[in-house]
TORKOL-4160 file (C-alpha; in steps of 0.2 Angstrom, whole numbers, padded with zeros to 4 digits, m for minus):
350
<pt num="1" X="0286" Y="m0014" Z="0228"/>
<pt num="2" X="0267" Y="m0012" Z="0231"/>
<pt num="3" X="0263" Y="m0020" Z="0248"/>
<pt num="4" X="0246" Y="m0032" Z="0248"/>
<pt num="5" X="0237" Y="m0019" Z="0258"/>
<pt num="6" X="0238" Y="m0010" Z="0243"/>
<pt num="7" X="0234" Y="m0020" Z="0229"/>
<pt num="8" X="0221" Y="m0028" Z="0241"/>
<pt num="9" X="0213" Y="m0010" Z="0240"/>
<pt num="10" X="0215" Y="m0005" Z="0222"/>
<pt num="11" X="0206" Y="m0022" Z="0219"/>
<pt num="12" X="0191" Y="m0017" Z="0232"/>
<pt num="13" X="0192" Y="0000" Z="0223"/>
<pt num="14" X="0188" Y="m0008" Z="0206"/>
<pt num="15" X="0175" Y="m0019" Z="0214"/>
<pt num="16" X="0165" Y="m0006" Z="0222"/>
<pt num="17" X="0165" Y="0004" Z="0203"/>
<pt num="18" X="0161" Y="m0009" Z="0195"/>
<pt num="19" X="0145" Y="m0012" Z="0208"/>
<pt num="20" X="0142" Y="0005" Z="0208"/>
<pt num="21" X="0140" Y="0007" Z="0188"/>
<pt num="22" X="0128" Y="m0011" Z="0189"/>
<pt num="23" X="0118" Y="m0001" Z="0203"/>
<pt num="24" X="0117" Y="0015" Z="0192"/>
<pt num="25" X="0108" Y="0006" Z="0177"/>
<pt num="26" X="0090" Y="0017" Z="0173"/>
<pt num="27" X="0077" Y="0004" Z="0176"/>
<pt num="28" X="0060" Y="0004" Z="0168"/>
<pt num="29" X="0043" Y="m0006" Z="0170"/>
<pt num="30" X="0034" Y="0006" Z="0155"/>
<pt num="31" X="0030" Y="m0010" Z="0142"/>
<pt num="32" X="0023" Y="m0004" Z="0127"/>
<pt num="33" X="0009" Y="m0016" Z="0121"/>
<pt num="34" X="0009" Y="m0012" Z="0104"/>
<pt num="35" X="0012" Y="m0031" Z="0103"/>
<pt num="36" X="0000" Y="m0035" Z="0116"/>
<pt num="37" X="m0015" Y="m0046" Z="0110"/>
<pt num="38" X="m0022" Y="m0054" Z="0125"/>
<pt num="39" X="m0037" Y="m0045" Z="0127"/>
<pt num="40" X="m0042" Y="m0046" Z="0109"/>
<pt num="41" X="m0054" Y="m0059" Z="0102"/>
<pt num="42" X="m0041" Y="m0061" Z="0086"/>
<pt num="43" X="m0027" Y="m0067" Z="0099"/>
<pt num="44" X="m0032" Y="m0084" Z="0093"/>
<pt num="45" X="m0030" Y="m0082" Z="0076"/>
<pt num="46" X="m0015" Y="m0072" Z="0077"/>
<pt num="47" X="m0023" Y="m0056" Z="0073"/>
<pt num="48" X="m0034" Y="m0062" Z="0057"/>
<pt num="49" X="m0051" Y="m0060" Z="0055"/>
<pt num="50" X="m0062" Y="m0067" Z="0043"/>
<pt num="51" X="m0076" Y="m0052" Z="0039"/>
<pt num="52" X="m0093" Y="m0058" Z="0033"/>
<pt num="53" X="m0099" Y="m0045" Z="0017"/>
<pt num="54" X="m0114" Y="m0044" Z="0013"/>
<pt num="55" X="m0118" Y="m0043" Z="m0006"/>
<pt num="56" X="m0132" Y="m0046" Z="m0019"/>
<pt num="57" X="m0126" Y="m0061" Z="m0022"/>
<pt num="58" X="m0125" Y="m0068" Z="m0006"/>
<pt num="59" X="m0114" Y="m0067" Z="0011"/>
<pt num="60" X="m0093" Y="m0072" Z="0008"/>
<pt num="61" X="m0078" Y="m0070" Z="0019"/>
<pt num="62" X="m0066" Y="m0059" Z="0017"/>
<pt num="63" X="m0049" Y="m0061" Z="0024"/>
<pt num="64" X="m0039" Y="m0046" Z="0035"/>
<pt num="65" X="m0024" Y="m0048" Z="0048"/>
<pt num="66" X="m0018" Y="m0034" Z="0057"/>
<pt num="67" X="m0002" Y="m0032" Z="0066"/>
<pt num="68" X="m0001" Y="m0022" Z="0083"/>
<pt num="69" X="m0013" Y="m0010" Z="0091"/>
<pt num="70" X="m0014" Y="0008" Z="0092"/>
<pt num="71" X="m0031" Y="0015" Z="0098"/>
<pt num="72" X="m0026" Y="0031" Z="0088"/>
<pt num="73" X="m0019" Y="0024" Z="0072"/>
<pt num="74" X="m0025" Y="0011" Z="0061"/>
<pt num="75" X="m0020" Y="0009" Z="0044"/>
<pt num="76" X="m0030" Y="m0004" Z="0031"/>
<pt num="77" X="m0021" Y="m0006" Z="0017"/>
<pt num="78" X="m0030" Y="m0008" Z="0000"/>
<pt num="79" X="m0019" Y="m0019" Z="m0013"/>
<pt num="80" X="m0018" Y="m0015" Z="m0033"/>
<pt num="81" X="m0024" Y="m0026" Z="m0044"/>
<pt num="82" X="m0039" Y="m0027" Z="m0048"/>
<pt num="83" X="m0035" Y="m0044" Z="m0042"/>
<pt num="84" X="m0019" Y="m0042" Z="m0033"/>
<pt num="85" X="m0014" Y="m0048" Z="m0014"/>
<pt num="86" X="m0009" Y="m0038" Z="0003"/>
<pt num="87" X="0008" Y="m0048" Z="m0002"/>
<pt num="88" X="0013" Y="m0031" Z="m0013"/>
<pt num="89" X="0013" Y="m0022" Z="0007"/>
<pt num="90" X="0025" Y="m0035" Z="0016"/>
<pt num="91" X="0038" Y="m0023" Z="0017"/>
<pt num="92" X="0026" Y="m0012" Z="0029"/>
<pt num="93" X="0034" Y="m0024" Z="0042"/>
<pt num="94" X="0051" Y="m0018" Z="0042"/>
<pt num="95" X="0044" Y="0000" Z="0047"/>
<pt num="96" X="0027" Y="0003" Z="0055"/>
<pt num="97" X="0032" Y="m0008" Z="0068"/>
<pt num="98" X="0045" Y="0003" Z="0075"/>
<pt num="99" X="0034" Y="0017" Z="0074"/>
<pt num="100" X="0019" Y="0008" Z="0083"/>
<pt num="101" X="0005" Y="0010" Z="0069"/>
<pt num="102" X="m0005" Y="m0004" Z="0066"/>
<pt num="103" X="m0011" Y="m0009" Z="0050"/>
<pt num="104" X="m0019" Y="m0021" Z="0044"/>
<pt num="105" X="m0018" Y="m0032" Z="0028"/>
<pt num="106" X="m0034" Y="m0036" Z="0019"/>
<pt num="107" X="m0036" Y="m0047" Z="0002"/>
<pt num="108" X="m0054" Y="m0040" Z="m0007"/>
<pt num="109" X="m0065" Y="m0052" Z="m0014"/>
<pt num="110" X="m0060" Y="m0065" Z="m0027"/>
<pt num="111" X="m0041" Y="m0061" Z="m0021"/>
<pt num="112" X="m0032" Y="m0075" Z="m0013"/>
<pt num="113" X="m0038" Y="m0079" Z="0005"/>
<pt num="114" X="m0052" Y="m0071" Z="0004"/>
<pt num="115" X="m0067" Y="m0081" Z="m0002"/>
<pt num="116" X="m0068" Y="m0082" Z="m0021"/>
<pt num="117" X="m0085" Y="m0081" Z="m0028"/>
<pt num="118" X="m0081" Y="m0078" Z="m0046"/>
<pt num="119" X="m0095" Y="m0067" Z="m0050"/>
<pt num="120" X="m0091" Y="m0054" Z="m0062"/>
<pt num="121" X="m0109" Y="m0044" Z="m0057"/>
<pt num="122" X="m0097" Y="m0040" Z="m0041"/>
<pt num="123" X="m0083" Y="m0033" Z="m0048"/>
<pt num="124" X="m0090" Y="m0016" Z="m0047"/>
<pt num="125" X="m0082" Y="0000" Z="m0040"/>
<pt num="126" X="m0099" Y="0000" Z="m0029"/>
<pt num="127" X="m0098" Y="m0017" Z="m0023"/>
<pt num="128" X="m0077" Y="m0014" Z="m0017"/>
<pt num="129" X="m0084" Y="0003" Z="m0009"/>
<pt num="130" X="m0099" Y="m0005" Z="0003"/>
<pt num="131" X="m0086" Y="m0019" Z="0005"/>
<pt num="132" X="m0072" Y="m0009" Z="0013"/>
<pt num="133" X="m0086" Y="m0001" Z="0025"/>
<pt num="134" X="m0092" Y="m0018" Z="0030"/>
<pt num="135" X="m0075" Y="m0022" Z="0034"/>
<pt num="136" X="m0073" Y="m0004" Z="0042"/>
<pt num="137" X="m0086" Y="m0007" Z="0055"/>
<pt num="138" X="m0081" Y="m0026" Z="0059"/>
<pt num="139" X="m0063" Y="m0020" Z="0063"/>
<pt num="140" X="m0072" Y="m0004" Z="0073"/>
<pt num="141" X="m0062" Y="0009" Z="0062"/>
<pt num="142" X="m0069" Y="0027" Z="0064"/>
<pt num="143" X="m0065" Y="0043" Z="0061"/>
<pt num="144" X="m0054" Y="0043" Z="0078"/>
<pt num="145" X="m0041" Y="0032" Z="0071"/>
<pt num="146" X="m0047" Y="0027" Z="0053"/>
<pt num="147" X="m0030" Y="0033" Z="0039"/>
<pt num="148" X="m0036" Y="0024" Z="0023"/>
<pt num="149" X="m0020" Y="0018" Z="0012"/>
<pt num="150" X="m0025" Y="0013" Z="m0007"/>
<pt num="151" X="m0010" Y="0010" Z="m0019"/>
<pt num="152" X="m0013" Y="0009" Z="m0039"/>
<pt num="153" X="m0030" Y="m0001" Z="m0041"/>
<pt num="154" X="m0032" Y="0001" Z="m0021"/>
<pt num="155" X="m0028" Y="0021" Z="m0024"/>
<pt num="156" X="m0046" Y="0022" Z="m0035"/>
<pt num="157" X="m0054" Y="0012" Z="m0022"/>
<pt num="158" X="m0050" Y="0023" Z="m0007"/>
<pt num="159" X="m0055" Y="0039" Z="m0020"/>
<pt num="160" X="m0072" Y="0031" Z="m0024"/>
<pt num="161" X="m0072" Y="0027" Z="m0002"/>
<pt num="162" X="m0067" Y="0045" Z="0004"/>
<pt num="163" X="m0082" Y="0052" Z="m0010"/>
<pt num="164" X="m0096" Y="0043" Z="0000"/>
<pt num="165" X="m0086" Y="0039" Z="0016"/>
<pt num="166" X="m0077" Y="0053" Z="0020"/>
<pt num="167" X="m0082" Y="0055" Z="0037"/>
<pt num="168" X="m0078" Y="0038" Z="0043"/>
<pt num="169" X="m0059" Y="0045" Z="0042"/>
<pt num="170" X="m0045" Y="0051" Z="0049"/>
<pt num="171" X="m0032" Y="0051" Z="0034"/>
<pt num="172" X="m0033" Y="0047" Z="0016"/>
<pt num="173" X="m0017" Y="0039" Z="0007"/>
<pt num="174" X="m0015" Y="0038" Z="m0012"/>
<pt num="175" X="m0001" Y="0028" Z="m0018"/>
<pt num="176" X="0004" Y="0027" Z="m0036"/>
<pt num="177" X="m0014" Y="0030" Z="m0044"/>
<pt num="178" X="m0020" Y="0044" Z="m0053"/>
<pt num="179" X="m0038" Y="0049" Z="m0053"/>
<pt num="180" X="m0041" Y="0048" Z="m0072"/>
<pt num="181" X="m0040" Y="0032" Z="m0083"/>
<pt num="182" X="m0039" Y="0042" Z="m0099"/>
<pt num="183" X="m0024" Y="0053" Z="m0090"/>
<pt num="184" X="m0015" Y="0035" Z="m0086"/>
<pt num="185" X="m0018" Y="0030" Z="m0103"/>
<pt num="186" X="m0012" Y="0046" Z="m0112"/>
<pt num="187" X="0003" Y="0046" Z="m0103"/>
<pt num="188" X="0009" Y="0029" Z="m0103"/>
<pt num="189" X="0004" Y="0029" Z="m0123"/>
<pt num="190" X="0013" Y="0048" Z="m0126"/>
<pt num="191" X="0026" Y="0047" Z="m0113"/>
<pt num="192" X="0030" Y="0032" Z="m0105"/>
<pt num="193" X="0030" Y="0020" Z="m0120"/>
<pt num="194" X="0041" Y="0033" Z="m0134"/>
<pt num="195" X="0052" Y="0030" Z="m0119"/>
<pt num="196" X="0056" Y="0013" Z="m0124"/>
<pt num="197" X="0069" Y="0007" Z="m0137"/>
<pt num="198" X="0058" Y="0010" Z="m0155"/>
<pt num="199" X="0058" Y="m0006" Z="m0161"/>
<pt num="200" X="0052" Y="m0013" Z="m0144"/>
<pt num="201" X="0037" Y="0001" Z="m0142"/>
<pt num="202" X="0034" Y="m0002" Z="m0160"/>
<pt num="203" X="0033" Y="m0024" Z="m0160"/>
<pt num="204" X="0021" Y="m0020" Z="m0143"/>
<pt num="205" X="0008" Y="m0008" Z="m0152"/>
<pt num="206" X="0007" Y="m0021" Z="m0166"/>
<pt num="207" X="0003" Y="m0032" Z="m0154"/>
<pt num="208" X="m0007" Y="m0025" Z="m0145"/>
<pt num="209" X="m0018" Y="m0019" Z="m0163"/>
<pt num="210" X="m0018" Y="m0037" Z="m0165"/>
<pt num="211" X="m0025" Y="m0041" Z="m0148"/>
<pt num="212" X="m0014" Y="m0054" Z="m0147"/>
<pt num="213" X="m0010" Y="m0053" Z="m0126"/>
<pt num="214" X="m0005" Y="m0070" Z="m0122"/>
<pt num="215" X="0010" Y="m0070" Z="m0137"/>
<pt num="216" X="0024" Y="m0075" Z="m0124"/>
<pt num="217" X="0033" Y="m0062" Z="m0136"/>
<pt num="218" X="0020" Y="m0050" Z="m0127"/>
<pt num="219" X="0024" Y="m0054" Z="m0113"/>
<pt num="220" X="0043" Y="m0056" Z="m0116"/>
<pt num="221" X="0044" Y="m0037" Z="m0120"/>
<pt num="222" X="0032" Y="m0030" Z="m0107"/>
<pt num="223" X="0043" Y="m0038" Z="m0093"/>
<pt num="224" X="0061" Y="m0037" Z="m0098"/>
<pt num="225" X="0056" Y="m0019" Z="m0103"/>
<pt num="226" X="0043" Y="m0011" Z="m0096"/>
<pt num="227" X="0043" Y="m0019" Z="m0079"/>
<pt num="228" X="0060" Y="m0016" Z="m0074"/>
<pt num="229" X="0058" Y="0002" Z="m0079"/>
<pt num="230" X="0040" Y="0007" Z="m0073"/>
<pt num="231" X="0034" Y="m0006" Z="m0061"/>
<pt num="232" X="0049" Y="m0009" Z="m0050"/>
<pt num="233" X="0066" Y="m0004" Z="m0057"/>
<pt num="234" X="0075" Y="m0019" Z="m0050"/>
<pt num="235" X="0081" Y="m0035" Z="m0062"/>
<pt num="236" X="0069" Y="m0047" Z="m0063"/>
<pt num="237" X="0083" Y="m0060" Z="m0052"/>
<pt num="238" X="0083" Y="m0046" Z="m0039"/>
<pt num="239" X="0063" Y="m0044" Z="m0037"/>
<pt num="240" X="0058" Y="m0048" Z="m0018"/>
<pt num="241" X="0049" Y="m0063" Z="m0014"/>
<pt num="242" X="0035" Y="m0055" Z="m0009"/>
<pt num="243" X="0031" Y="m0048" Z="m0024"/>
<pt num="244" X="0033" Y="m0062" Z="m0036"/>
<pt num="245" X="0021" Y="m0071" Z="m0024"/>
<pt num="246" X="0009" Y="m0056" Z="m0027"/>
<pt num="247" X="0012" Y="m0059" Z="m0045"/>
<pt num="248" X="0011" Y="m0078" Z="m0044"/>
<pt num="249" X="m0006" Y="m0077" Z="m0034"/>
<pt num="250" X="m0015" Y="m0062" Z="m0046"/>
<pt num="251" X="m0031" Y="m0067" Z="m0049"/>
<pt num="252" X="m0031" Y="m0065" Z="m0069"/>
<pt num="253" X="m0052" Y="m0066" Z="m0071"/>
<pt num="254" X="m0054" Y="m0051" Z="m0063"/>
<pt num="255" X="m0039" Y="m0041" Z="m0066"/>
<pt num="256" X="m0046" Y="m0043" Z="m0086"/>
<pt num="257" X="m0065" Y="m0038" Z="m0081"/>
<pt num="258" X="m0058" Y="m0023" Z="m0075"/>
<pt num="259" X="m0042" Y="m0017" Z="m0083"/>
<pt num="260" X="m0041" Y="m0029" Z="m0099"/>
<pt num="261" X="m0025" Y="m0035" Z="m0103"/>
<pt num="262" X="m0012" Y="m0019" Z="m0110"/>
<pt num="263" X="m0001" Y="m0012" Z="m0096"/>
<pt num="264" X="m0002" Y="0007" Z="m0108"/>
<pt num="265" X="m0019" Y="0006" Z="m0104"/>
<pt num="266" X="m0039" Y="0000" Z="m0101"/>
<pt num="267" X="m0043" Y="m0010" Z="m0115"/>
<pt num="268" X="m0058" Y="m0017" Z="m0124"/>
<pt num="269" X="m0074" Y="m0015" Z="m0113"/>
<pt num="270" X="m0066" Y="m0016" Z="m0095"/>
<pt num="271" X="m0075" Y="m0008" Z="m0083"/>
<pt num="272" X="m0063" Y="0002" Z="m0077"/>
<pt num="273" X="m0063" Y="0012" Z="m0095"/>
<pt num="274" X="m0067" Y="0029" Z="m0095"/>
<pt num="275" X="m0066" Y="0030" Z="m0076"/>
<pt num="276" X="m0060" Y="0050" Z="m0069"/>
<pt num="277" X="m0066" Y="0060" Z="m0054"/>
<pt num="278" X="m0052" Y="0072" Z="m0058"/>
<pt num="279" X="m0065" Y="0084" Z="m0054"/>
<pt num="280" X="m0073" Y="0078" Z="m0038"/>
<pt num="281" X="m0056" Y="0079" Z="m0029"/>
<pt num="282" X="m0060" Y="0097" Z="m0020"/>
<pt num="283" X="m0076" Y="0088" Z="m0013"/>
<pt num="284" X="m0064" Y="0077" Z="m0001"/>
<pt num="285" X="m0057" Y="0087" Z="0016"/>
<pt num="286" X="m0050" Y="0074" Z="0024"/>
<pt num="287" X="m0031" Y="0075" Z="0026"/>
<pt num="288" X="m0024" Y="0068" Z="0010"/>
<pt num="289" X="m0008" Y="0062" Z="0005"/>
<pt num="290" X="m0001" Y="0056" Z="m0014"/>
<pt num="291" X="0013" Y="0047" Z="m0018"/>
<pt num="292" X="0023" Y="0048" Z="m0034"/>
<pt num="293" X="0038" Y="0042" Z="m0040"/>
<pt num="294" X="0049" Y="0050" Z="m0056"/>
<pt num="295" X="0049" Y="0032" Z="m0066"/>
<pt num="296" X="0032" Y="0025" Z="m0061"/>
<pt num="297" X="0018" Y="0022" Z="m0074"/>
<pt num="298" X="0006" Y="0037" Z="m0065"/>
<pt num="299" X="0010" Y="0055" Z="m0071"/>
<pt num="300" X="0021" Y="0061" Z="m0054"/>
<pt num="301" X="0016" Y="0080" Z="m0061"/>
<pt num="302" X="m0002" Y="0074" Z="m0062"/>
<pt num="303" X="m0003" Y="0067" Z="m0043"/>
<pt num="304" X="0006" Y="0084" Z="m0037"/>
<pt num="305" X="m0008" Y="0091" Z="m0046"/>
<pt num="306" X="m0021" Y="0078" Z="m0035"/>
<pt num="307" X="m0011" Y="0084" Z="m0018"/>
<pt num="308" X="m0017" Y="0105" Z="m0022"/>
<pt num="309" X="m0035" Y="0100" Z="m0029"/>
<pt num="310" X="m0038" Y="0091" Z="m0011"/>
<pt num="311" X="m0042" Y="0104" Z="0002"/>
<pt num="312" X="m0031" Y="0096" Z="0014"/>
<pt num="313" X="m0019" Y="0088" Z="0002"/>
<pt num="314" X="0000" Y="0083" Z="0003"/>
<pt num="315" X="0012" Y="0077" Z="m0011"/>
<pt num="316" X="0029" Y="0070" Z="m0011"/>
<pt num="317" X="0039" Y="0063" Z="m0024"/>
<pt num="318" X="0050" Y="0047" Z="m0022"/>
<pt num="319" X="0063" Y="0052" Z="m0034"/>
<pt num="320" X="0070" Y="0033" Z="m0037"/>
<pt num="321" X="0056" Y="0025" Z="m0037"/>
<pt num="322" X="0042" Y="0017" Z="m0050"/>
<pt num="323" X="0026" Y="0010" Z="m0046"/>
<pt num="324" X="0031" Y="m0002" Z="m0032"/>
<pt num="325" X="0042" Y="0013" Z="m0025"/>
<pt num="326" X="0036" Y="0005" Z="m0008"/>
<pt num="327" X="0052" Y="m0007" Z="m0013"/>
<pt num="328" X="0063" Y="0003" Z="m0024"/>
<pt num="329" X="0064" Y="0020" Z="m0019"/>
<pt num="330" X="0059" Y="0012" Z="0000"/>
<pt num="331" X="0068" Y="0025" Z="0013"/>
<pt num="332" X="0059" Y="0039" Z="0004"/>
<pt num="333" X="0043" Y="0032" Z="0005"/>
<pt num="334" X="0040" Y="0027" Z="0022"/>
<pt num="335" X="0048" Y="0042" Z="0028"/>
<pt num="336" X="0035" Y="0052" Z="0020"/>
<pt num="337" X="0021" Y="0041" Z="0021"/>
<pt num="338" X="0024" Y="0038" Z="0042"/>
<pt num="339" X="0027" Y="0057" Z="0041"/>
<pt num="340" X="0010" Y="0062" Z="0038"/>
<pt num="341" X="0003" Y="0048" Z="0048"/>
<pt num="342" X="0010" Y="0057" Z="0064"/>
<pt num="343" X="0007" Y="0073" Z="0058"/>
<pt num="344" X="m0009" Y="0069" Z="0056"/>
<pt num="345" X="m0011" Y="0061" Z="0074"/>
<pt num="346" X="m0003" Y="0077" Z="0082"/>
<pt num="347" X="m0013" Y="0088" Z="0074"/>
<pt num="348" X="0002" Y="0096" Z="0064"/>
<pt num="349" X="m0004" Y="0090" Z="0047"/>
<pt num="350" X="m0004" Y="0106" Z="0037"/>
C-alpha cells in the first residue's frame, strides 16, 4: 500500500507538469493589421468609398469596397458583364484574406450601387478605361502595389487599361476573356455550340436568325444547356447565391449596347463587334497572368496563346472549370491566381 507521503508527491509532481507545460506556451504580441482600419478615412463606411468620375456627361459616383490592407498588394477587381456586379467575385473572401491581399470590389457605372446615369454615349471602352484611372488615383493605386484583375467583360477592360496605363501597374490578370471578339465568336459558333445535343444547337440558331431573344424557349435552351455546360458547370439548384444575385442584378440596357443579346456571340450593331488587340498584346510588359478553363466559352488554347505573346506573361489552365471557374474548378484557381500575385511581390515572377 502507497503511503500519503507518496501519493501526496505524485500529485504535486503532476501539478508542477502541468504548471510547467502552461508556463512553456510561446507567447506573441506580433498583431497582423491586415484587418486594421483605424487610421483610414473609410473606417466609417466600412471600407466603401464612393469615387466621384468625371465624364462628358457630367460627374457620378461610383461605388468600391475594399477588404483589408496591404501597402504592397492591392487588387481591383473588374466584374463581367457589360453590366454585371462585383457579386460574381464574393468567393474572393474565402481566400485572399488568409493570404493578406487586399482587394477591392468595384461596380462600373450603370452597374448596381454605383450611380446609374443610363447614357449609352458612356458605354464606351474609352469612357470605362479613364473611369478605372479615376478610381486608381482616388484609392492611391500605383505601380508599387497596383495588380489589375479583369474577368470576361472586365478581362477587355483591363486589356484596353494596361495599353494606355500600363505603367500605373504592378500585375495584370486576365480572367476568362480572350482578346478577339471575332475568336470568341468563331469558337463558340464552330466549337462550342456543335458540342450541344443537334436538335438543341439547331432550334437555337433558328432562333437566333429569327432574332427572336426573349422567346422564353430561347432562354429555356440557353440555360439548361449551355449554362450549365460553359458558364458554370453546376445544376442550376446548385448555383451559389452570389451568383444568381449577380444574374438577378445585371443591368440588361447596357449588357445589349454592348454585347447584344446571343451567348455564341456579338450581335447586331453592339459596340463590342469587331473588337481584337490580338496583336497589341506584345506592347504590354507588365507581369501578366490568363486564366482558362477546359469547358469555359473562351478558347483555353487561344488564352495559352495570350500568356506567350505578353512579354512577361503566365497561363494556367483550370481543368474543371467553365467561365465562372472562380466557383467551379475553385482550388485551382486561387492557387494559381494568389500564386502569381506573390511571385510577383517577391520578385520571383518568371
Amino acid at each position: 500500500m502507497k503511503s500519503k507521503a507518496h501519493v501526496i508527491f505524485c500529485c504535486l509532481g503532476i501539478f508542477l507538469g502541468c504548471q510547467k507545460k502552461q508556463v512553456s506556451v510561446p507567447q506573441t504580441d506580433v498583431v497582423s493589421s491586415y484587418m486594421d482600419y483605424s487610421n483610414s478615412k473609410d473606417q466609417f463606411t466600412g471600407g466603401i468609398s464612393m469615387v466621384p468620375i468625371t465624364t462628358s456627361k457630367g460627374t457620378f459616383k461610383v461605388w468600391t469596397k475594399r477588404i483589408g490592407n496591404n501597402p504592397n498588394i492591392k487588387v481591383l477587381l473588374l466584374h463581367g458583364g457589360p453590366g454585371g456586379t462585383h457579386e460574381a467575385f464574393e468567393c474572393f473572401d474565402g481566400y485572399f484574406p488568409n493570404e493578406e491581399i487586399e482587394y477591392i470590389y468595384y461596380d462600373q457605372l450603370d452597374s448596381y450601387y454605383s450611380d446609374k446615369p443610363n447614357d449609352s454615349t458612356l458605354w464606351t471602352i474609352d469612357h470605362f478605361v479613364e473611369e478605372v484611372e479615376q478610381v486608381r488615383k482616388a484609392l492611391n493605386l500605383d505601380s508599387s502595389n497596383f495588380y489589375l484583375l479583369g474577368q470576361s467583360w472586365g478581362g477587355i477592360l483591363a486589356m484596353e487599361y494596361a495599353l494606355k496605363y500600363q505603367d500605373n501597374l504592378k500585375g495584370l490578370i486576365i480572367s476568362n476573356m480572350m482578346a478577339s471578339i471575332p475568336e470568341y465568336e468563331k469558337y463558340a459558333s464552330e466549337v462550342l455550340g456543335p458540342q450541344l445535343p443537334p436538335e438543341v444547337f439547331k432550334e437555337i440558331k433558328e432562333l437566333e436568325a429569327n432574332n427572336d431573344f426573349s422567346n422564353p424557349r430561347y432562354t429555356e435552351l440557353v440555360t439548361n444547356y449551355y449554362y450549365t455546360e460553359h458558364v458554370l458547370r453546376m445544376p442550376l439548384d446548385s448555383w451559389p447565391e452570389s451568383i444568381n444575385r449577380c444574374f438577378s442584378h445585371l443591368n440588361p440596357s447596357i449588357y445589349i449596347y454592348m454585347q447584344g443579346y446571343s451567348e455564341f456571340g456579338v450581335t447586331g450593331n453592339a459596340s463590342l463587334k469587331g473588337w481584337d488587340i490580338s496583336d497589341k498584346l506584345k506592347t504590354i510588359k507588365t507581369p501578366t497572368l490568363t486564366i482558362g478553363a477546359t469547358y469555359d466559352t473562351m478558347d483555353p488554347k487561344y488564352m495559352e496563346w495570350m500568356a506567350n505573346e505578353f512579354p512577361n506573361g503566365r497561363f494556367f489552365l483550370c481543368p474543371n472549370g467553365s467561365h465562372l471557374s472562380q466557383y467551379d474548378d475553385q482550388k485551382t484557381y486561387f492557387k494559381g491566381l494568389i500564386s502569381f500575385i506573390v511571385d510577383v511581390d517577391s520578385g520571383l515572377f518568371k
